[in-house]
N, C-alpha and C positions, 0 to 999 in steps of 0.2 A: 504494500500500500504506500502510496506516495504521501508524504507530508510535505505540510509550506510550516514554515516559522515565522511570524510576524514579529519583528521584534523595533525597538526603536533605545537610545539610551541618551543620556544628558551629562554635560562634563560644565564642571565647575571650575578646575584650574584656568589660571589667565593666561596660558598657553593653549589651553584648551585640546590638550594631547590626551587625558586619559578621562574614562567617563564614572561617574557614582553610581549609575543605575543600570540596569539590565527588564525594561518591560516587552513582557513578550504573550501570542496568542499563539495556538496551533492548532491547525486546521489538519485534513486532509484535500483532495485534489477539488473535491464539491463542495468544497469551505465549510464541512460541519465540525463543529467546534471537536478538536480533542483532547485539551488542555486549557481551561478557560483563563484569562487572560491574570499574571501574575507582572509586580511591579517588585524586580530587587534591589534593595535598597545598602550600597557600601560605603563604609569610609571611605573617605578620595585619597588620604592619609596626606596630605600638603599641611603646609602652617598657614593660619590665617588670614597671612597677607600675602599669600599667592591665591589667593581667592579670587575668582571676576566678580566682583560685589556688585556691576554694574548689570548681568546677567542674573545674577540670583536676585536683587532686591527686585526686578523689572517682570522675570520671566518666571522664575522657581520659587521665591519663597513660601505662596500658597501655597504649591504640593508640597513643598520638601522641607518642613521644621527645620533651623541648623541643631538643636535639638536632637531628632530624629538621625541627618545625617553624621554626627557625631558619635552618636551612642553607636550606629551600627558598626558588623565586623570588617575588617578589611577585602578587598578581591579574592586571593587566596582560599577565604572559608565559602567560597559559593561557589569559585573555578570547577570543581567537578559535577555539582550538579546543570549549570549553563553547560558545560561537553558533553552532558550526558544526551541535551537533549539535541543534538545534531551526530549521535551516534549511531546512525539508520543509515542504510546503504541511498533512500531514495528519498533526501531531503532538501528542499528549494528552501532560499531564506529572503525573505520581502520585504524590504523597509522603504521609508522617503528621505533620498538625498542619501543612500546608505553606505555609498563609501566615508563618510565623516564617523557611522556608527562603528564600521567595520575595523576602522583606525585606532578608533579610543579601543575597542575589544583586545584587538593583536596587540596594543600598546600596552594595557593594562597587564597580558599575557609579560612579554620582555622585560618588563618593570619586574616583576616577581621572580623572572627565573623560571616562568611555566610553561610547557610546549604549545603553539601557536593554533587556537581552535579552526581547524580547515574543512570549507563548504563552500557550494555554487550560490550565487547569489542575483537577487537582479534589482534594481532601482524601479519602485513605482511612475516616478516620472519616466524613465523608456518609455513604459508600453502605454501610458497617457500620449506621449508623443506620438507613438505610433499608431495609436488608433485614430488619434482625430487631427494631428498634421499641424499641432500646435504644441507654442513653450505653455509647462504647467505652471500652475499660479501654486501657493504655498499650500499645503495640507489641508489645513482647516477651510481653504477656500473651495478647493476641489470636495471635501467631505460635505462640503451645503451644496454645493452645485452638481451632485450626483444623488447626494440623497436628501435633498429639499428639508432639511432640518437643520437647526443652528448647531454647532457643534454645543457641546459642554464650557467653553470656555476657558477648560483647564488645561495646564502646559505641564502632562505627567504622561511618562514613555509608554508605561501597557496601556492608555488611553488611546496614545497617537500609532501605538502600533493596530491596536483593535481596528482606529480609523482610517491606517493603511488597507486593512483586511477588505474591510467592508468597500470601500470605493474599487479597489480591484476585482470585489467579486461583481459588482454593480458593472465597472464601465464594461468587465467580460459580458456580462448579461446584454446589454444594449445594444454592442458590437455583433451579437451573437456570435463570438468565437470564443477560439479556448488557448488555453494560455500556452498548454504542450504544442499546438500548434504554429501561435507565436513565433517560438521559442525556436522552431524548428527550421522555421523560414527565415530566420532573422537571429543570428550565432550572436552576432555584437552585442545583443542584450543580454548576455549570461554573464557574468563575473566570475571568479573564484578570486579563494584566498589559497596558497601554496606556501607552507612555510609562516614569512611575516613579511611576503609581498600577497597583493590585492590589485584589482583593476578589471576594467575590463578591456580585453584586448591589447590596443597598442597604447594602452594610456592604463600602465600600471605602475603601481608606489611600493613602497621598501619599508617598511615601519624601523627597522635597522637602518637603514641610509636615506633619513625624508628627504624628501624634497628643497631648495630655496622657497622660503615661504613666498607668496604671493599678494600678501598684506601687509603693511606695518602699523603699529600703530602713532597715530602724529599727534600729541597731545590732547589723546583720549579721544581720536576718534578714524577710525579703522579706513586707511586709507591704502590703493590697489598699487603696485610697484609695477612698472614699464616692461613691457616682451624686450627682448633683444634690440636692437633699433631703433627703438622708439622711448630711448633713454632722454632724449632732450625733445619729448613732445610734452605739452602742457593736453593733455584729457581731463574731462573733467570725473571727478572722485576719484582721481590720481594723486598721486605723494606731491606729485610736482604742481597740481593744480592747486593742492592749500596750501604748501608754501608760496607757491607765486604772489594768489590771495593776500596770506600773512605778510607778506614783505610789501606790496602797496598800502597795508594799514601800517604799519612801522617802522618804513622806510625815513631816514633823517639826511638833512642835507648831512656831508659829509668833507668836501673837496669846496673849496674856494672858487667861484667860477663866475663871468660876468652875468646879470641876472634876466637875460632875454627872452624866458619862459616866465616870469613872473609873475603871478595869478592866474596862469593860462591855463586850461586844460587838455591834456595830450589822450587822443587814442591812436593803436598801430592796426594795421591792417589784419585781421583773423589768421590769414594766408600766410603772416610770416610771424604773429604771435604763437600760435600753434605749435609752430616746429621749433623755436626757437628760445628754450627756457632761458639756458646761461645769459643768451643775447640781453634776452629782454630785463633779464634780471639788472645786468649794466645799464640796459638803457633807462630803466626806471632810477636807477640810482645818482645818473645824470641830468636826466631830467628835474630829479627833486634839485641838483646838487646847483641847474641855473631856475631856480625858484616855480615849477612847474609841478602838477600832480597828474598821476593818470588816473584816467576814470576808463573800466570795463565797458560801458555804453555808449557806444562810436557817435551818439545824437546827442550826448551832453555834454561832447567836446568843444574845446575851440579850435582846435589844430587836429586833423586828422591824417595823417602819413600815410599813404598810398602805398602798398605793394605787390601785384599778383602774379609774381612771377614763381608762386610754390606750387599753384594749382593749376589744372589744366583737364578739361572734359575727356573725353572719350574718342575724340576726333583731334585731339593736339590742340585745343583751343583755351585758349586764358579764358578761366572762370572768372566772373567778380566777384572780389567779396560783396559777402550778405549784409558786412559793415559798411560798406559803402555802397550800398544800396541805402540801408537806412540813413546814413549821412544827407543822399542826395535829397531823401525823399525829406528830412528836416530843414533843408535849404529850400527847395522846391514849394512845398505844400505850408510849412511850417514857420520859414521867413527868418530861419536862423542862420548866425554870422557866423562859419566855420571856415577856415582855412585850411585848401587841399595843398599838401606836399609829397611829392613824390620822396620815396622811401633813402636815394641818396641825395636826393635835397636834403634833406632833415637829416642825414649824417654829417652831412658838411658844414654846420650851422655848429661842428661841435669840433669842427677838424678830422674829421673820418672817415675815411670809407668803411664796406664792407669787409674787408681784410683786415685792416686795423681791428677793427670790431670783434672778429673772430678769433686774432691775438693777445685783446685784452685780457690780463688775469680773470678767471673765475671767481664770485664771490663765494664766501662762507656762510650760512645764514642758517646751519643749524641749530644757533640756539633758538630757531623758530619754533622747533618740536615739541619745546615747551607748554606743556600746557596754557601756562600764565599768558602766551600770547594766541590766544583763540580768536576768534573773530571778533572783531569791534562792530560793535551796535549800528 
């Protein structure tokens, strides 16, 4: 008899590497319940102040007393019965977003010195993907929007695993197909874990050799780190994009300089803000440095710097920017006094070209990451 294990679990350290809970359901292949849904509850065993305090006071402290998590026993006193129940020759295991679940498990595994629990596995969002040709929305979203009932409200693992359950047995139903089927046509949605790697297919992780994280945190707030290439773009919910942010709120003149921006306000062209973090970071600090500020909104400038030579459509043709479009349309329609410069105009005004520009030293500006400089009001 085939089984599914629904399971889901929640990690409180502020690395968020290993998890306190293990909630799980188990089904067989026609979803009838054969293990009705249990929530395990262990010590994280961390000190205090490795806590995500911002994660438990927001998300967990309803379900999870620190009380409650305190008292209980470490991973180790519950490790055999969690192996026990994936010790069936013909076990699928089901969660949402489940390589994150599958990381804290194998994690918790290597922390202790315990052999690494290995099974097939598949992410609920795959086969939401795949049946309706859409990105999934978060759990609880999909859990009303397949079974027209408000969830529970509460953020507890055997909860969100039940709720796994039931929306896969549902979108199966509606689909009118079956999951072996799936499965069958479609390899890439199967996972395993081997040892203390996991993934699926060509996109597998090492709980022994993670990964470069893909996030950092910038003064409390969880911001995305640059692919290859694309280390001097400004995106936005990028590292680079709330520093940039942070440095036009506390940017200070610096350098001596005649004051020919004085009261003015500067925006640069999208086209070469974009690509151009280091640049512009100079150029902002020049700017302030001949009495000028920059403002993000290319229509409450007064001096607006032209340049579209970074972008270019699909047939080799120079895109405009959408800043200067809005520029024109505030001149135009609006009746405001902005002044256009082309992008080595406005270098030259400082003694620059763009060479020069690209040889200036790099500024420093990590003590931005500080929290104490978040965003100004």
């Amino acid at each position: 008899m085939k089984k599914y294990i629904f399971y889901d679990s929640e990690s409180i350290d502020i690395k968020h590497k290993y998890s306190f809970t293990f909630g799980y359901v188990v089904t067989d292949e026609n979803f009838n319940v054969i293990m009705p849904r249990e929530d395990i509850v262990f010590n994280p065993d961390i000190p205090k102040q490795d806590w995500d305090w911002w994660a438990y006071r927001k998300l967990l402290r309803k379900s999870y007393p620190q009380k409650q998590i305190i008292s209980a026993k470490t991973f180790p006193h519950f490790y055999k019965k969690i192996r026990k129940l994936f010790q069936v020759d013909d076990v699928l295991c089901i969660g949402f977003e489940i390589n994150e679940d599958i990381k804290y498990l194998l994690s918790n595994c290597e922390r202790y010195k315990l052999e690494p629990i290995n099974f097939r596995y598949i992410d609920l969002r795959g086969i939401l993907r795949h049946l309706t040709g859409k990105k999934p929305n978060s759990l609880s979203y999909e859990y009303i929007r397949y079974l027209h009932v408000p969830d529970c409200g509460v953020h507890r693992s055997d909860i969100d695993a039940e709720m796994t359950m039931l929306v896969l047995k549902e979108a199966l139903r509606k689909s009118k197909k079956k999951l072996d089927d799936i499965l069958k046509e479609n390899e890439d949605l199967l996972g395993a874990c081997k040892g203390f790697c996991y993934g699926f297919k060509d996109n597998i992780f090492d709980v022994m050799n993670p990964r470069e994280p893909s996030h950092e945190n910038v003064g409390g707030i969880r911001a995305r780190k640059l692919k290859e290439g694309k280390e001097d773009w400004i995106l936005r919910g990028s590292v680079n994009s709330i520093m940039f942010t942070r440095f036009l709120d506390y940017v200070q003149p610096v350098n001596e300089m005649e004051q020919f921006l004085k009261g003015k306000k500067v925006n640069i062209s999208l086209n070469y803000e974009m690509y151009h973090y280091q640049n512009m970071l100079k150029l902002n600090q020049m700017i302030a440095d001949a009495g000028g500020t920059y403002v993000k909104k290319a229509s409450l400038a007064d001096i607006f710097v032209k340049n579209f030579e970074e972008s270019f459509d699909e047939e080799g043709n120079l895109k405009p920017c959408t800043r200067y479009n809005n520029v024109m349309r505030a001149i135009e329609q609006d009746g405001k006094e902005i002044e256009i410069l082309e992008f080595d105009d406005f270098l030259a005004m400082f003694n620059l070209d763009r060479e020069e520009l690209d040889g200036m030293p790099q500024l420093d500006i990590e003590y931005l990451k500080d929290k104490k400089y978040s965003r100004k009001s």
